[in-house]
N, C-alpha and C positions, 0 to 999 in steps of 0.2 A: 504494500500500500504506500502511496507518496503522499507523508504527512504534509507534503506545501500544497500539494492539488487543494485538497481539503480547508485549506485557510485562504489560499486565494477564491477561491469559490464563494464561502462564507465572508471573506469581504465582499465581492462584488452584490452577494443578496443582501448586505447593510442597509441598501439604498430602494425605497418604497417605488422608486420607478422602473428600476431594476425589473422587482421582485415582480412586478404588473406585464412587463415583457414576456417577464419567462411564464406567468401566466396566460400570456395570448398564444404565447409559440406551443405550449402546453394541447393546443388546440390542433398543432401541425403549422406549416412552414408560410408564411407570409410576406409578404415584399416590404422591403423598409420604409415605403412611403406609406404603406397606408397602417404599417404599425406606428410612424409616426403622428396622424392624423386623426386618432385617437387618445392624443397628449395635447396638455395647454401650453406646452411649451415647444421651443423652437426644432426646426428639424434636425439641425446642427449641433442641439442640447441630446435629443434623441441620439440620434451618429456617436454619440460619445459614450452614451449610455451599452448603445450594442458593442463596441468596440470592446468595453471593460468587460463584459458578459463574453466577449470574446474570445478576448486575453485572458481570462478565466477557463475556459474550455465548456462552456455552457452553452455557447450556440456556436452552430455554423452557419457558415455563410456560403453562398452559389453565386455567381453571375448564370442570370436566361436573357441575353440579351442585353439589354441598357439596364435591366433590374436584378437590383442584388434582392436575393430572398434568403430568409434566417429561417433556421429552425432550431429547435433545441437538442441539445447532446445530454440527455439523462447520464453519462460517466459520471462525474465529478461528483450530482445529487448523490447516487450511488453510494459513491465512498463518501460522500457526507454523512448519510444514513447508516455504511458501516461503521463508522467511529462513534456514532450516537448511539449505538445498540447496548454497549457497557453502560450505558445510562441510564437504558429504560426503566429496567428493575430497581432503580433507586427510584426516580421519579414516580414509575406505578408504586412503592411504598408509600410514598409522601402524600398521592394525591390517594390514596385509599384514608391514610389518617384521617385525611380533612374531610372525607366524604363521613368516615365514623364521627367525628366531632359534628360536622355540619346536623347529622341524625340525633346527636345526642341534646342539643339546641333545640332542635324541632320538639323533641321529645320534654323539656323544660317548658316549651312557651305551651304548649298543649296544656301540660299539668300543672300549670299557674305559677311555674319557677322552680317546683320541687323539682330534683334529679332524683 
């Protein structure tokens, strides 16, 4: 596994516009005008944004013509989600606690505060 894929990756999803890209490409392969025309922002802002996602290994890119078209490279998610997996069973611990506590609340306001 290449622990920098992984970090470079997870930086490029830091950014909410990023993360909305790779959400449309999610959908299959798009031409960058009209992924950009779906943003309030410039197409130039856009161009930079795919670039980072790029350089990241998170989308490709084609020329068909005069249109570059992106799609996404699930790799890099991949090994995001391999390295998350030692985590899960921690996290599914913690969110069980809160789900017991959260019941045991319930269980108080019911019973007028007794536990």
């Amino acid at each position: 596994m290449c622990y920098a894929c992984p970090v470079e990756a997870m930086q490029a999803l830091g950014d909410p516009t990023r993360r909305a890209l790779l959400d449309l490409l999610a959908g299959g392969e798009l031409p960058a005008g009209e992924l950009a025309d779906r943003f309030p922002v410039s197409r130039p802002a856009i161009s930079r944004h795919l670039r980072v996602l790029r350089e990241a290994g998170l989308v490709r890119v084609r020329s068909d013509g005069r249109q570059r078209l992106y799609a996404l490279d699930p790799g890099p998610l991949r090994e995001i989600d391999d390295w998350l997996e030692r985590y899960r069973d921690l996290w599914a611990h913690r969110l069980d606690a809160l789900d017991t506590e959260m019941a045991r609340g319930r269980r108080a306001r019911r019973n007028g505060g007794a536990t």
